[in-house]
BAMARDREN-522209 format. One line per field, with one value per residue (C-alpha): residue number from 1; residue in three letters; z, x, y. Coordinates in Angstrom, 2 decimals. Layout:
num <- [NUM	...]
residuo <- [ala	...]
zz <- [Z	...]
xx <- [X	...]
yy <- [Y	...]
This chain:
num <- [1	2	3	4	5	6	7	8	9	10	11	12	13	14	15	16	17	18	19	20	21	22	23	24	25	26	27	28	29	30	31	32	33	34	35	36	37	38	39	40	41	42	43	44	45	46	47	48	49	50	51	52	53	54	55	56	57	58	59	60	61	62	63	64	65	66	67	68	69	70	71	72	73	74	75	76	77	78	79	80	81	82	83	84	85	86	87	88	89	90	91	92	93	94	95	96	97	98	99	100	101	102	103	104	105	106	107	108	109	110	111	112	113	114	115	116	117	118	119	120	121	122	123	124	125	126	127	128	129	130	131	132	133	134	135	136	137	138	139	140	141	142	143	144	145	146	147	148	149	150	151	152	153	154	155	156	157	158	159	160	161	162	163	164	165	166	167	168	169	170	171	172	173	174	175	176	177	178	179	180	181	182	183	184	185	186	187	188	189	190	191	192	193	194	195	196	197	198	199	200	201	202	203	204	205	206	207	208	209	210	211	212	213	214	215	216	217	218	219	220	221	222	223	224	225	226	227	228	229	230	231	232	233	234	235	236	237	238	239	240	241	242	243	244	245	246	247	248	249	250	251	252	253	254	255	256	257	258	259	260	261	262	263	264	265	266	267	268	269	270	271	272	273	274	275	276	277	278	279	280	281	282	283	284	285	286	287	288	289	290	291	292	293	294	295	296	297	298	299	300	301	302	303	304	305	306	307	308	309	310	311	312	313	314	315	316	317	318	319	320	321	322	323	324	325	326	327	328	329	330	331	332	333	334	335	336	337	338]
residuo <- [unk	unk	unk	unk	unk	unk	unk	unk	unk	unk	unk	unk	unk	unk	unk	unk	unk	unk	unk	unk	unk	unk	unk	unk	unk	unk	unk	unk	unk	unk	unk	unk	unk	unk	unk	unk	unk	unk	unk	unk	unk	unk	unk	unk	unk	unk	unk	unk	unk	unk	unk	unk	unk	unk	unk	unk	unk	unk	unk	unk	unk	unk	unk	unk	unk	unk	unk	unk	unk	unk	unk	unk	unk	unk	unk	unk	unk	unk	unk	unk	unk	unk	unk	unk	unk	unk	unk	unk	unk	unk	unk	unk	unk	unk	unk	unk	unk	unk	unk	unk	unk	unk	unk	unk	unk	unk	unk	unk	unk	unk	unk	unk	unk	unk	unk	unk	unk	unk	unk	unk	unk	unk	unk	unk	unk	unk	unk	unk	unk	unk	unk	unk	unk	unk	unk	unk	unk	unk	unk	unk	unk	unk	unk	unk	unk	unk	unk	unk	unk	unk	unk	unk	unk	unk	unk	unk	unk	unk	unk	unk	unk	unk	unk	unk	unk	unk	unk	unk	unk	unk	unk	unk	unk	unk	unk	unk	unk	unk	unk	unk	unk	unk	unk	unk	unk	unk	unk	unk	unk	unk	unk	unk	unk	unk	unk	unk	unk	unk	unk	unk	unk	unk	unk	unk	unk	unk	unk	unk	unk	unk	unk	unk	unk	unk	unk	unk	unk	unk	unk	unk	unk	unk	unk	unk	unk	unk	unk	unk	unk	unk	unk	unk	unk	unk	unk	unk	unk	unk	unk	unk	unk	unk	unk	unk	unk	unk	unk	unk	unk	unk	unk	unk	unk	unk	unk	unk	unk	unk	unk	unk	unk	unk	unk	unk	unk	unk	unk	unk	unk	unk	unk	unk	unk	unk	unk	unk	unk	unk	unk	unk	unk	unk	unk	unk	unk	unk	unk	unk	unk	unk	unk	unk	unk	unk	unk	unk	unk	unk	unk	unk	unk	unk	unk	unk	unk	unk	unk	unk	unk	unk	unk	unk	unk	unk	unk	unk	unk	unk	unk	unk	unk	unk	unk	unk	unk	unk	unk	unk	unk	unk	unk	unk	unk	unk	unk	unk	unk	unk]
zz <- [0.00	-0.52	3.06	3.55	6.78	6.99	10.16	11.12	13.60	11.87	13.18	16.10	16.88	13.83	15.06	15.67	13.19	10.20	11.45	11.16	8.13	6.75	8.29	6.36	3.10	2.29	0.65	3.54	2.40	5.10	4.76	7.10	8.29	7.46	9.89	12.30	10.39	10.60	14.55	14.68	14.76	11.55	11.07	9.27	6.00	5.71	3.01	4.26	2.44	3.87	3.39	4.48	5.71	4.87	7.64	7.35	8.99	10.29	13.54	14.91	15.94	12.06	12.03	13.47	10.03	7.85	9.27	8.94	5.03	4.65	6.09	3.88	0.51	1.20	2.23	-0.74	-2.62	-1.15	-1.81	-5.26	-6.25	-4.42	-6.91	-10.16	-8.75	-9.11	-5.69	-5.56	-1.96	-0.78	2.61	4.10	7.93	8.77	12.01	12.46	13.44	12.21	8.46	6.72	6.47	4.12	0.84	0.96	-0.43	-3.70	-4.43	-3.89	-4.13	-4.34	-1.44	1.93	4.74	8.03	10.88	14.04	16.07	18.98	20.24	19.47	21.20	23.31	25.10	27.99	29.51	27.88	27.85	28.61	32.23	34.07	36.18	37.88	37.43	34.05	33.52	29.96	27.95	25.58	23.03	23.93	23.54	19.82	19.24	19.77	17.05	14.75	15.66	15.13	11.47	9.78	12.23	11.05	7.24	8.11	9.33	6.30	4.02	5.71	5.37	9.06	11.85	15.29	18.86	21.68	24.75	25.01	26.52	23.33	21.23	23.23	22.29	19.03	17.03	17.68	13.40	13.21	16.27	14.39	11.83	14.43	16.68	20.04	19.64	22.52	21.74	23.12	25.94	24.81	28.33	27.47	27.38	30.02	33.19	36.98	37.99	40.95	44.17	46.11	48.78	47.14	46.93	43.57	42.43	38.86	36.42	32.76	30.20	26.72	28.42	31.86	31.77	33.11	30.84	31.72	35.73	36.45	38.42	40.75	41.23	41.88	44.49	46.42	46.37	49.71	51.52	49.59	50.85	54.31	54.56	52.54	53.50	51.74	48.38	45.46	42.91	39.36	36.87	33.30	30.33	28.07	28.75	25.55	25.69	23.79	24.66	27.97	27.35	26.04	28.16	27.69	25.70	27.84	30.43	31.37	33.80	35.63	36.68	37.56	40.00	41.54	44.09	45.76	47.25	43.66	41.00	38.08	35.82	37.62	39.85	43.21	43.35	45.21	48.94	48.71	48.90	51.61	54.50	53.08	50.12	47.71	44.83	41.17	40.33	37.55	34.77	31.80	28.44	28.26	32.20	30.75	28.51	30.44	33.10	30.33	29.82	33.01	36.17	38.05	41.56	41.54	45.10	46.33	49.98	51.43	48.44	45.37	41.90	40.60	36.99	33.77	30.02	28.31	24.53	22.67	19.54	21.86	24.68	27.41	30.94	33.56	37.07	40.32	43.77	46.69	50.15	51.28	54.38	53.52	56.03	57.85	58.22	59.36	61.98	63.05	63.70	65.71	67.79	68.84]
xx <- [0.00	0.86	0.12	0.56	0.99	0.20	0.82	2.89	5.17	5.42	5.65	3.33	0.93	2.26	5.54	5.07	2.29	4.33	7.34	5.53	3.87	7.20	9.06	6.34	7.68	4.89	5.18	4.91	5.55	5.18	4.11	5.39	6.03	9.78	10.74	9.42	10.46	14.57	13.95	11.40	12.40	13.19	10.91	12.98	12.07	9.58	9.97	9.62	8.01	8.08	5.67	6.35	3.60	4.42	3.28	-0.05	-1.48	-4.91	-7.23	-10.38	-12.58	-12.62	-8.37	-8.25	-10.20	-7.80	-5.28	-7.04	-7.16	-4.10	-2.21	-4.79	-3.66	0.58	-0.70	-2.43	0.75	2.94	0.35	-0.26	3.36	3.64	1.26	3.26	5.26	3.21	1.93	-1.83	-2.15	-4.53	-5.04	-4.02	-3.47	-4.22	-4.79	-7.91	-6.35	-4.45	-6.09	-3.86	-6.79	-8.76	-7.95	-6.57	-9.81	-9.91	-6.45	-6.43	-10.07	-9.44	-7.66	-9.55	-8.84	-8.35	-8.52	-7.27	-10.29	-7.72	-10.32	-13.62	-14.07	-17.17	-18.22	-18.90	-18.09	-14.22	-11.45	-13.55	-14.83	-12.92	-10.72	-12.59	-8.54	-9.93	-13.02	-14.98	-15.70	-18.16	-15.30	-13.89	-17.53	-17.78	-14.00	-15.08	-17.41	-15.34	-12.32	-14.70	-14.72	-11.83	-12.74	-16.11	-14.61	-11.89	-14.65	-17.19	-14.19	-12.65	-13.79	-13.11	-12.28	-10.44	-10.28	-7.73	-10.12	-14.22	-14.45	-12.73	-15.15	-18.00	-16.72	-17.92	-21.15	-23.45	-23.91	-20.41	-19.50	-20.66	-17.96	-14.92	-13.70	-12.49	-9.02	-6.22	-3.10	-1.07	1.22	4.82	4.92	8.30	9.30	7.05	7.01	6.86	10.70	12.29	10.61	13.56	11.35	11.89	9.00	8.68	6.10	6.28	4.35	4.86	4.35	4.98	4.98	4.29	1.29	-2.01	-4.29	-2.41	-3.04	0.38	-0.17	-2.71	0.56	2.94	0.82	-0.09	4.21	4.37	1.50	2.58	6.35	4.92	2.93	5.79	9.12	11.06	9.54	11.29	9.16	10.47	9.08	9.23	8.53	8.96	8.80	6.64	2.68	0.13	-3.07	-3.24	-3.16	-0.18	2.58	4.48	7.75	10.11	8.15	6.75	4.46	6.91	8.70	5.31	4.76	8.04	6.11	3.37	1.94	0.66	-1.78	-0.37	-0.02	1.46	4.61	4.86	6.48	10.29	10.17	6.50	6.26	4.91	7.14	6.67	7.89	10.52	9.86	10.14	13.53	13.77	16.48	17.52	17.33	21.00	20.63	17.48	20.03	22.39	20.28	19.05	22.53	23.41	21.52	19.59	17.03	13.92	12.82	9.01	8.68	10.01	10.43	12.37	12.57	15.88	16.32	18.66	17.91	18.44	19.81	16.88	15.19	11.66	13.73	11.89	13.32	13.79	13.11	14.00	11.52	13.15	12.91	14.40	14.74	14.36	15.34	11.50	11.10	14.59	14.24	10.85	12.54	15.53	12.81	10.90]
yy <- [0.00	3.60	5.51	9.13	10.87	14.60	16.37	19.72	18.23	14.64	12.15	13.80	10.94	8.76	8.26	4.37	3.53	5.05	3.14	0.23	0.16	1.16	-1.64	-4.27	-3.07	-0.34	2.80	5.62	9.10	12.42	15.86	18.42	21.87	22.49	24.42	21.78	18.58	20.45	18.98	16.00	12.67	10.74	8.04	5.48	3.70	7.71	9.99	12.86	16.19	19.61	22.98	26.65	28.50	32.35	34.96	35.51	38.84	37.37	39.30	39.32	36.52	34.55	34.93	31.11	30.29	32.68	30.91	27.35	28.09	29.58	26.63	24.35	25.91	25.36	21.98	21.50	22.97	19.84	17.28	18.41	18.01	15.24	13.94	14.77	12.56	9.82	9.06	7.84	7.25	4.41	5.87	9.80	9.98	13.17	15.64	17.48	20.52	23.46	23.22	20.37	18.19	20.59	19.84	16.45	15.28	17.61	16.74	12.75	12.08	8.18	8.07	7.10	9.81	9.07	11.97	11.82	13.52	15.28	18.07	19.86	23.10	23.67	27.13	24.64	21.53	21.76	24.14	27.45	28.13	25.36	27.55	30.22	32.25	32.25	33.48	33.70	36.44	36.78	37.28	33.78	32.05	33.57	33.16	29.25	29.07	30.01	28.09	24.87	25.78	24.55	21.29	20.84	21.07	18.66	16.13	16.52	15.98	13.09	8.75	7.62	9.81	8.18	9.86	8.61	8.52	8.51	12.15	13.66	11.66	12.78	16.52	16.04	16.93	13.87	13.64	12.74	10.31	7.18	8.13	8.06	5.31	5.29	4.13	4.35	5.99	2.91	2.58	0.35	-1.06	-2.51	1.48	2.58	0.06	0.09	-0.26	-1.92	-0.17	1.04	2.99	6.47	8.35	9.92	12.58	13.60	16.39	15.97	18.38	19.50	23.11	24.19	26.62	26.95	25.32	22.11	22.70	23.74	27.10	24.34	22.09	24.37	25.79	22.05	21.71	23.58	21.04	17.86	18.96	19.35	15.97	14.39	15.49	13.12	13.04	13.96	16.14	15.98	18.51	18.29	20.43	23.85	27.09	28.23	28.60	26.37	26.91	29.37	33.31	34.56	36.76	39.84	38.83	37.18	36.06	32.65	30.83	29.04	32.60	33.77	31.00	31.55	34.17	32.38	35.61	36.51	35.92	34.07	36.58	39.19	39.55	40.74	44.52	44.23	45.15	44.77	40.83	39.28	37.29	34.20	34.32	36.62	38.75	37.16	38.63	40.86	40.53	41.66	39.95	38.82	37.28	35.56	33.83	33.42	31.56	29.30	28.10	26.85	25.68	27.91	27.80	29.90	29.96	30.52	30.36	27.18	25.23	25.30	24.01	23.82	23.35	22.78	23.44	19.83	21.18	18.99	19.67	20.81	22.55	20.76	21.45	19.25	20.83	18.88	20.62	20.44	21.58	24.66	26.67	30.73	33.18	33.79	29.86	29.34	32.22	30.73	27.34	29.04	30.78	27.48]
């Protein structure tokens, strides 16, 4: 068979399906974004294609849809000279999201397409309204309409759709749910396995980027009480510093700084001197000490905890922070005092 893979960041969700189909002997050819494909993982026995998207200028509540389109078209642009080429593909794995699925259809029309059903957006019951921090605006609830657009024009162009888990299949328009399965992403449990229990106690948050929509501010925030029930545990945090989903920052700033000062909201910092006696003031610095503490290992204290941390040099920049207990001067004097 002749199987194409479409997907911005390939191999994204494909990275173990492609490689298998391509280790039987088939023909499996990927479409990408280029300047994400120059750090993904090479599938091997994948042919890999790449697209540029050029800036598009796009506001207001319908610029998720101008950008939808836009991202469609140079989509379209690979596939279509893919086919010159002479592929005919018998089946297209493709994501929902982000536009690439659009035109798939019009361009191999024999093909059978195959979506992977990730999200639907809802006003309620899904990612609006479920942190009070985060209230919704009436500009959100319209803004969610339209970002179900290019979604709903994926799906009515599209053979079979598949979601990972039940509640992201329930997300979807009840005309389309008897057109995609419920199929697991898949755990390889020769990979991912209980080890050896050595009495450690381990607590772990994983993330492709530390920021609110995820829950993050809510863990960082139960450290102090889990540290307090738990001395001994060992809290191991991993992931970026970039935002996905949650509302952008100023430039230069990030979530995890603005959880280093738990006497705060989480988008603002404390003023210095003006921080409360529990915890210390998110340090200011300029940009060249931002890059500088990026390059070597750094502590951000909050209270009487810390996380310290070191920037692993890897194609998605994730971070790997360590929390552990530490005294600061208030707590330290308290303890003298007792």
């Amino acid at each position: 068979m002749r199987l194409l893979f479409v997907h911005q960041n390939f191999p994204g969700q494909y990275r173990h399906i492609a490689g298998h189909y391509a280790a039987q002997g088939h023909e499996v050819v990927a479409i990408g974004e280029k300047k994400n494909l120059a750090h993904t993982f090479r599938v091997p026995g994948v042919r890999r294609c790449a697209y540029e998207v050029p800036e598009l200028k796009a506001a207001g509540t319908d610029a998720n849809l101008a950008r939808a389109i836009h991202r469609g078209r140079c989509v379209a642009a690979a596939a279509t000279g893919l086919k010159r080429e002479g592929l005919v593909p018998d089946v297209i794995f493709t994501h929902i999201g982000w536009g690439e699925a659009l035109f798939l259809k019009d361009i191999f029309p024999q093909a059978r397409v195959l979506l992977y059903c990730e999200f639907f957006y809802r006003a309620r019951g899904g990612d609006l309204g479920f942190d009070p921090e985060f209230p919704v605006t009436p500009e959100k609830i319209l803004r969610v309409r339209t970002m179900n657009a290019p979604l709903l024009m994926a799906l009515d162009a599209c053979d079979l759709g598949l979601a990972p888990t039940r509640w992201q299949h329930h997300q979807f328009p009840s005309v389309y749910k008897p057109r995609i399965a419920v199929i697991h992403d898949g755990i390889d449990t020769d990979v991912a396995s209980p080890g050896a229990p050595n009495g450690e106690e381990l607590i772990t948050y994983v993330a492709r980027n530390l920021e609110p929509y995820r829950g993050f501010h809510v863990f960082m925030r139960a450290i102090p009480e889990i540290q307090r029930r738990r001395p001994k545990a060992r809290i191991v945090i991993v992931g970026g510093d970039e935002v996905s989903y949650s509302p952008r920052l100023p430039p230069g700033q990030t979530y995890c700084a603005a959880r280093r000062c738990t006497c705060t909201s989480l988008t603002r910092s404390c003023s210095p001197g003006h921080c409360s006696s529990r915890c210390r003031p998110a340090a200011s610095s300029s940009a060249r000490a931002r890059r500088r503490s990026r390059r070597r290992s750094a502590t951000a204290t909050t209270g009487c905890w810390s996380i310290s941390f070191r920037r692993r040099r890897s194609p998605k920049k994730s971070i790997t922070r360590s929390a552990t207990r530490r005294s600061c001067g208030p707590c330290a004097s308290a303890r003298a005092t007792r």
